[in-house]
N, C-alpha and C positions, 0 to 999 in steps of 0.2 A: 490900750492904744487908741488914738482919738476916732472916735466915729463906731469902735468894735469894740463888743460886749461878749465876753465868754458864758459860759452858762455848763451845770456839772449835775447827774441826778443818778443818783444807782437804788434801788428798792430789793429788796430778796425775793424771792420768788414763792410765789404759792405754795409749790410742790414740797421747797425745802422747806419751808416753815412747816408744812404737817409732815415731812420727816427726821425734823431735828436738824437738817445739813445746816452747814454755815454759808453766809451769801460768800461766793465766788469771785462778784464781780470787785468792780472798784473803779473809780471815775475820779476826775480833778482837772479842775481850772486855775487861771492865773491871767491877771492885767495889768499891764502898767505903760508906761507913754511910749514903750519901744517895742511892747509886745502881747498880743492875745493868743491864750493857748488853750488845748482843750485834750485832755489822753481818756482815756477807757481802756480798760484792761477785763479779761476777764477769764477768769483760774479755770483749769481745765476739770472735767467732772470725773473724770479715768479712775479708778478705785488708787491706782499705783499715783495718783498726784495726791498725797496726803495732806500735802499744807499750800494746795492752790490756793486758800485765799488769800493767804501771805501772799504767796506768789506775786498772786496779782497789783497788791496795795504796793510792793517793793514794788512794780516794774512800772506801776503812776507815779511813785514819788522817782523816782530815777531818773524818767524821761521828761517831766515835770522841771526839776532842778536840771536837766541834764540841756533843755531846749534853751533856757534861762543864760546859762553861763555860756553856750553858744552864741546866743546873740550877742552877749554882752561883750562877748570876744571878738566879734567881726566886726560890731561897732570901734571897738578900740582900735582893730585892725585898717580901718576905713579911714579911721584921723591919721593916722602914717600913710598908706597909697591907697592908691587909686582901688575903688571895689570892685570884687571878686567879678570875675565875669560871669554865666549861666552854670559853663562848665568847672567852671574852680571851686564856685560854689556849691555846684553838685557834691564834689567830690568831697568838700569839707565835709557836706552833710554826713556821706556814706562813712568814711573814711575819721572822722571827727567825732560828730554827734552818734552815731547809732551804734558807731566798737564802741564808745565811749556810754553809753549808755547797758547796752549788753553786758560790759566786764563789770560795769558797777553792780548791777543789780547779779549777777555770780556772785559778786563780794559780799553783798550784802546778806544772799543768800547763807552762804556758807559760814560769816560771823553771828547767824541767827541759828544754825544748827548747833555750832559749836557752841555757844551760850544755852542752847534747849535744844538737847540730845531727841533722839524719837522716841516716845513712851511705847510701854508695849501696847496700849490700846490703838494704837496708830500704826504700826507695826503689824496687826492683824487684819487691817483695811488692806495691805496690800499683797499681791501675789507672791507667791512662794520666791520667783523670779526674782523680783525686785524687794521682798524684803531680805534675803541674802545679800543682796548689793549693799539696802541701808545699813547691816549691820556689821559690814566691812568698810562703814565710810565712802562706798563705792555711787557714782552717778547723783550723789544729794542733790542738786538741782532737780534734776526729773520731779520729785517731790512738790515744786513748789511752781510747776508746769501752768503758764500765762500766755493767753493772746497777749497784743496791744496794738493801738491804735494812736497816736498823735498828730495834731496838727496845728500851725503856729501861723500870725501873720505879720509883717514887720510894716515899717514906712517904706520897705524899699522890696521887698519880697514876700511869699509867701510859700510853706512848705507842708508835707505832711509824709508818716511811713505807717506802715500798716505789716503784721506779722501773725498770719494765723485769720479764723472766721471774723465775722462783725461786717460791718460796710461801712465805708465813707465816701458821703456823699456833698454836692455841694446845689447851690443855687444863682444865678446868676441874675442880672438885674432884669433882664425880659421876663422872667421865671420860669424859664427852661432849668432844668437837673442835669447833673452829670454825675460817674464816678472815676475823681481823676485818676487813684490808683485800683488798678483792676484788681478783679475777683482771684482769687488762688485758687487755681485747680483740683491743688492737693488736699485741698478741705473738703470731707464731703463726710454725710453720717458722722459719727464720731469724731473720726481722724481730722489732727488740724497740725498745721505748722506752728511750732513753738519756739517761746525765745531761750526755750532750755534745751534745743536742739544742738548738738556738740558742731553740730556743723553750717548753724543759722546764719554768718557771719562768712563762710566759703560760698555761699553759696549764691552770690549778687541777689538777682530780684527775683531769683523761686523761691529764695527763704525770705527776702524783706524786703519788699515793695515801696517804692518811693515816689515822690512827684514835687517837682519843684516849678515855679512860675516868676519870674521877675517883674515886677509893675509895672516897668517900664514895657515889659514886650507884652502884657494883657492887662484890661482890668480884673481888681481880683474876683471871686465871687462876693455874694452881698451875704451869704449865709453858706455856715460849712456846721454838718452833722456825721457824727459817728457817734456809731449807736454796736451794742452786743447784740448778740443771736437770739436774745430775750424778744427783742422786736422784729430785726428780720426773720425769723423763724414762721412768722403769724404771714406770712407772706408764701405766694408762689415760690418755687423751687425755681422757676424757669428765669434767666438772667433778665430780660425785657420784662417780664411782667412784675419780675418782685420791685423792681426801677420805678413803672410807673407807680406802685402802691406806694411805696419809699417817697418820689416827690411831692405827691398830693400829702400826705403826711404832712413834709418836711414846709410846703409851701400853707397848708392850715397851720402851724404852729408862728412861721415867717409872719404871716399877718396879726396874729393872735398877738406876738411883739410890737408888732407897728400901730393896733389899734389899743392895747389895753396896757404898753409902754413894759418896759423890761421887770420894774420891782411888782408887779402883775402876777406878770407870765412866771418868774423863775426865782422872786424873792429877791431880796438887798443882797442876797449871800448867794444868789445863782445857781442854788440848790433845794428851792421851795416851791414855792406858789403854784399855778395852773400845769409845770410842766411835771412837778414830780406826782400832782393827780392823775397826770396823763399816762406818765412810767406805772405809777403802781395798779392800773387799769390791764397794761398788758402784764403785767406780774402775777393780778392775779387771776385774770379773766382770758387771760390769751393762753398760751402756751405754759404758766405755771413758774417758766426758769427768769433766775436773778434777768434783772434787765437792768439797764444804763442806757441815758443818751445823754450825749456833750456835743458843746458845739461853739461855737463862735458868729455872732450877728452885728451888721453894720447896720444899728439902727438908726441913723440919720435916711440911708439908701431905703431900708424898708418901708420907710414913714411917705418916701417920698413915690415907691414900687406898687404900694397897696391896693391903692384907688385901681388901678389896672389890671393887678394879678384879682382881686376879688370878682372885676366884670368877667374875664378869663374865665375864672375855676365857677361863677356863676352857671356861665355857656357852657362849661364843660358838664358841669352835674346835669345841666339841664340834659345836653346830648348822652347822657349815660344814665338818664332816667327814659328816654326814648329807646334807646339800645334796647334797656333792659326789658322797653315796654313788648318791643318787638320781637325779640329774644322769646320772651314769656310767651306771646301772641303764636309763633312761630312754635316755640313749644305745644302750645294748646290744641294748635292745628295738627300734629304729628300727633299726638296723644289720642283726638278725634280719630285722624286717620287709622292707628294702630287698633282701636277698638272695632271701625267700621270693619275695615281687616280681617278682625279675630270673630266678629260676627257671619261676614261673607264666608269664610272659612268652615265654621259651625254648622251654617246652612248648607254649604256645601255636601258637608259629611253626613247630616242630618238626610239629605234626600238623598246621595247615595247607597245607607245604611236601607233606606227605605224602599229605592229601589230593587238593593240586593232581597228582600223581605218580601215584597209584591213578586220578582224572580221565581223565588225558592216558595211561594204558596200551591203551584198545582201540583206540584212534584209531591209540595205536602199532601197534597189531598187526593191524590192517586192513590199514593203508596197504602193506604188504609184498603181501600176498596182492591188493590192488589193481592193484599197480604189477605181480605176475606177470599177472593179467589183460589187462591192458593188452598187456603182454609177448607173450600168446599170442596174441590177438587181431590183433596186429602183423603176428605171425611168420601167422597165417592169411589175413593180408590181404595180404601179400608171396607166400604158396604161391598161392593164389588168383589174383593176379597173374599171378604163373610162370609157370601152366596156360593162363590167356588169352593168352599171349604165343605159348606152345609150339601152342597149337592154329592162333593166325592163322599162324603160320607153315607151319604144316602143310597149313594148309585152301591158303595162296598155290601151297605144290610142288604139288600135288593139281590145280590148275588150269592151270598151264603146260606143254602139247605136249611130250613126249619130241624130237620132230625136232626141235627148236627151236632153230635155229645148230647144226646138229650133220647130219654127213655123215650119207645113209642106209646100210641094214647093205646084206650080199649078196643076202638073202631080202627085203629088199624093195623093190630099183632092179633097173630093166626093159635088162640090159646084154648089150651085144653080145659073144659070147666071142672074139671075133677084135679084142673092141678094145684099144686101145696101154694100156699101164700106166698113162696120164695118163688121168683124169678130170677133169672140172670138174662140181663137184655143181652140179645142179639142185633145184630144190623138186620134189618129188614130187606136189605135188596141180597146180602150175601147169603140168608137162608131162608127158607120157611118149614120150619120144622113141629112135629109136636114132640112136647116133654111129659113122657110118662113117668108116674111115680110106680 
């Protein structure tokens, strides 16, 4: 379409390539005087989605061909009356374009199985669950389970829907960012909404997100990006911050078009050049997974935005090379602080432990000269002892009779000298006798 250029990049991912997986993703462009478009898809990694990446390539070429014969329908519709209003238009899209896109790619789906049955090596990838299903014909969609993401822009309007993770985002001529269809809740960790959900199509915009803008009632943006999880993944979790990374991104690449001109940036074929160096950077250095970004750019508006968003993103880098200095600075301070801290602390303990030490030293040093007291004390209560012992004993000999069981001497038995060699002692006080033979 005149003034906009589409642009298409999908790379495999680190991870799969050193595990044999097959890229997931899939991306596709289209231009011509009535319309630039731009889809991303991207097959889900579930063990039970066996042929996501069909998947995914069936629900680019669907939505692809499907945005195509849309327009080319309303244009036809517009040389008979008067066009669609906001709301009619709306509803064609929902009601039109997007059942019409969903049922083809089922069809598509299910004329691909029925052509190529599930082998058993595919059949073992999935869980007991759902390989009983595939082998009763039962949920085949599931199998071939795909985001997507589209956006389209005419002379007269501009559109986009979105189903499952990714982001789309756009840019406008000030170079402020926006993302016109919001975030899905229901995405988080693994789990995402899909376009093989039985119920994607009941369920208005929890299952698929839409946005439509008429030219008339704004101008369009000057740049629109949607990108797989390959890229936002490399980003904050948190809605505002992953935003800001996303535009500064989205608005480095805006320029990169404006100064270094479209077959630069993305190749003649809108699938090359500077940006697929860019895709295969976070493929293989970021987060590992398939990545794609597609988009759509008004490069006349870029060429003429540049000069301004570069003074902008200039002052900005400068203010967040300040931040960071201060930040850093600010860090460093607390880092001091926390050491001086852990020092005061140490010293602390250091002369408490000390104090308790100097405390506990006379007690130490008592206790020795105690325990000798004791000691002597002992040793005088043991002599003391001794002595009591040594005297009773003394004072007992002191009292017992020399004759006592003991013969008497010559000088003091009253003896007959004519008597025989035999005696028989007598007590001396009980007789005094003589023994005549």
């Amino acid at each position: 379409m005149e003034g906009y250029r589409s642009f298409a990049v999908t790379v495999q991912g680190g991870s799969h390539i050193k595990s044999g997986t097959v890229c997931q993703d899939s991306s596709n462009l289209y231009d011509d005087e009535n319309v630039s478009l731009a889809v991303v898809a991207d097959g889900h990694g579930d063990s039970n989605c066996i042929r996501s990446d069909k998947g995914a390539k069936f629900a680019v070429s669907c939505a692809t061909s499907g945005i195509q014969r849309f327009v080319k329908e309303q244009i036809k519709q517009s040389k008979k009356s008067e066009p669609p209003s906001h709301r009619e238009l709306e509803k064609f899209i929902r009601e039109k374009l997007i059942k019409q896109t969903v049922a083809s790619w089922n069809s598509v789906v299910m004329d691909h199985h029925q052509k190529n049955p599930f082998t058993k090596q595919e059949l073992e990838k999935a869980s007991e669950k759902y390989r009983k299903r595939y082998e009763k014909d039962e949920s085949i969609n599931k199998a071939y389970g795909t985001s997507l993401i589209a956006v389209a822009i005419t002379p007269w309007y501009w559109f986009g829907f979105h189903i499952g993770d990714g982001r789309f985002s756009v840019l406008y001529k000030d170079g402020k960012g926006g993302q016109p269809v919001p975030w899905d809740p229901k995405c988080y960790l693994n789990v995402t909404t899909s376009i093989c959900d039985d119920d994607i199509l009941d369920r208005g915009e929890e299952g698929i997100r839409t946005f439509l803008s008429l030219r008339t009632d704004e101008e369009p943006p000057v740049a629109f990006f949607l990108c797989s999880d390959g890229i936002d993944d490399n980003y904050p979790v948190d809605e505002k911050e992953n935003a800001i990374h996303l535009y500064r991104l989205y608005r480095e690449i805006a320029v990169t078009f404006a100064d270094d001109g479209y077959d630069s940036t993305c190749g003649e074929d809108g699938k090359s050049g500077q940006i697929k160096d860019l895709v295969n950077e976070f493929a293989t250095k970021g987060k590992g997974d398939d990545t794609s970004l597609a988009g759509i750019v008004n490069m006349e508006e870029l060429i003429k935005a540049a000069p301004e968003w570069k003074e902008k993103m200039a002052a900005a880098e400068e203010e967040r090379k300040k931040a960071k200095a201060a930040a850093d600075e600010k860090a460093k301070e607390e880092e001091e602080q926390r050491e001086k801290n852990a020092e005061a602390a140490a010293a602390r303990k250091a002369k408490k432990e000390e104090k308790e030490k100097t405390e506990a030293a006379p007690e130490a040093a008592a206790k020795p000269e105690a325990d000798a007291e004791v000691k002597v004390e002992a040793e005088k209560k043991d002599t003391e002892a001794a002595d009591v012992e040594a005297t009773t004993k003394k004072n007992k000999t002191d009292e017992t009779p020399e004759t006592e069981d003991k013969p008497e001497s010559a000088d003091t038995q009253n003896v007959n000298p004519n008597a025989s060699a035999y005696t028989k002692p007598q007590n001396a006080k009980a007789q005094n006798v003589n023994i005549e033979v």
